[in-house]
C-alpha positions as CSV (number, residue, x, y, z in Angstrom):
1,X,-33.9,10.0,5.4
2,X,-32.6,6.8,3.7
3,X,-29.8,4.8,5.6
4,X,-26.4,4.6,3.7
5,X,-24.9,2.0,6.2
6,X,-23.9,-0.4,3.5
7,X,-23.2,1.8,0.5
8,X,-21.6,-0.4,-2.6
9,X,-19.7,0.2,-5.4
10,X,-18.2,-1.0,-8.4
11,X,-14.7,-1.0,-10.3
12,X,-14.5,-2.5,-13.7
13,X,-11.5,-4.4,-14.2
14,X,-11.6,-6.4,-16.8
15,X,-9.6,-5.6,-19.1
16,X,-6.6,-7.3,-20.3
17,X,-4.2,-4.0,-19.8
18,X,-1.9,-5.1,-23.3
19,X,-0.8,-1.5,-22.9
20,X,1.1,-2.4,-20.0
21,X,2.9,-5.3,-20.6
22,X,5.2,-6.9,-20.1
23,X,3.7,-6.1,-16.5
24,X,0.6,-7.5,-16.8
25,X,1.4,-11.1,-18.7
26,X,1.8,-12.7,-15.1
27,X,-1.2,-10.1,-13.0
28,X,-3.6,-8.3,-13.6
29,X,-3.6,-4.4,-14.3
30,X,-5.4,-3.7,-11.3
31,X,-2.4,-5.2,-9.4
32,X,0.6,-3.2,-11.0
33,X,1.9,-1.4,-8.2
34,X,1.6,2.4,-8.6
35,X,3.1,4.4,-5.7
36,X,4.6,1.9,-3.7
37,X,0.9,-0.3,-3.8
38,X,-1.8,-1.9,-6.1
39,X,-3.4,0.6,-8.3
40,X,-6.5,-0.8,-6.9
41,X,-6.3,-0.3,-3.2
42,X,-5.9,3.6,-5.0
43,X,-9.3,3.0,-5.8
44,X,-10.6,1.0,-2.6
45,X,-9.2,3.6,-0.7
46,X,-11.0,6.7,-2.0
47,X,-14.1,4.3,-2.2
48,X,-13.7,3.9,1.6
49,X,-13.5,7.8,1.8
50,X,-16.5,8.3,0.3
51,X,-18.1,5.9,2.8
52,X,-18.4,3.1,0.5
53,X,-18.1,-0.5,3.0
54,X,-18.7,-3.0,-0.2
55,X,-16.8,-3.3,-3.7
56,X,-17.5,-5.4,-6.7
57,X,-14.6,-5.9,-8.3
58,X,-16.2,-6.8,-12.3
59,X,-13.0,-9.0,-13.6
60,X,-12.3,-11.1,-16.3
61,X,-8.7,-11.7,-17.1
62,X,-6.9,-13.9,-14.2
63,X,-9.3,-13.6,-12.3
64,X,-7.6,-16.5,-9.8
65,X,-4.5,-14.2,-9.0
66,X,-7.0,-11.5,-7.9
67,X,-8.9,-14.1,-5.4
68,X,-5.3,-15.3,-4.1
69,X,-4.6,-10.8,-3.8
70,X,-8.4,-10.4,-1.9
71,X,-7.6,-13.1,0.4
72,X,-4.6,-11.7,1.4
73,X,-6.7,-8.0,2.0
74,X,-9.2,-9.7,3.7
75,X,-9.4,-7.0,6.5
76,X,-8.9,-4.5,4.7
77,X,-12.0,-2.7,5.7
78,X,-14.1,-3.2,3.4
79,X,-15.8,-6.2,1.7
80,X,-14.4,-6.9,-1.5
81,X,-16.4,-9.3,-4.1
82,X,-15.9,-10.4,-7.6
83,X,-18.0,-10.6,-10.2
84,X,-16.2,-12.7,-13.0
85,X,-17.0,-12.4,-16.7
86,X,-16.5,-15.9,-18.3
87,X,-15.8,-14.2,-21.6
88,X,-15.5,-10.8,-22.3
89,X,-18.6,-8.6,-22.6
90,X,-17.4,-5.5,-23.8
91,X,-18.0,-2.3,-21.5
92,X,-21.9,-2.0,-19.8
93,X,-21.7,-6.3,-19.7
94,X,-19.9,-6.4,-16.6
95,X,-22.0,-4.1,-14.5
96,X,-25.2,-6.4,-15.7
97,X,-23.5,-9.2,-14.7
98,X,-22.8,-7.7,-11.1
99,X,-26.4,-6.9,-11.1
100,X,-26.8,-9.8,-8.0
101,X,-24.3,-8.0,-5.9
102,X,-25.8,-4.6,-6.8
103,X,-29.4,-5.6,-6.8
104,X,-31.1,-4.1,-3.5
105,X,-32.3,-1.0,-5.2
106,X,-30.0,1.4,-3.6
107,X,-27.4,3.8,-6.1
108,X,-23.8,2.6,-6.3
109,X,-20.6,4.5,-7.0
């Protein structure tokens, strides 16, 4: 039986979440709190669940407001990465570009 000790996965965030603003002019959408917390420690959270210990995070707008937010969930209990689009690449893009933190053959959520 194969090992899932380090199972990844991946949230696309990149989007600039215009139907949301004014909230999102100064973070991103991923940061709007939704129940009391970020929207995506939702998601981290029921990533964690499902015994997932690594998340790439595939971002492109602000991406600098979400490195300040990761360093401040640094123990959070899993390992949170980013993978940052330079310019938009539309909706499969971002999980090519995240290819080198998905890359060791194993399935990811």
């Amino acid at each position: 039986s194969r090992c899932l000790s380090m199972v990844k996965g991946l949230i696309l965030v990149g989007g600039l979440g215009t139907q949301l603003r004014p909230l999102t002019l100064s973070k991103p959408k991923p940061l709007i709190d939704f129940g009391n917390k970020p929207q995506l420690l939702h998601l981290v959270d029921m990533l964690k669940r499902a015994g997932v210990t690594e998340v790439v995070l595939a971002i492109n707008y602000r991406p600098e407001i979400m490195d300040d937010f990761l360093e401040t969930y640094a123990n959070y209990g899993v390992k949170i990465v980013l993978s940052v689009e330079t310019s938009p690449l539309g909706t499969a893009g971002p999980i090519g570009l995240a290819r080198e933190h998905l890359s060791d053959g194993e399935p990811f959520f």
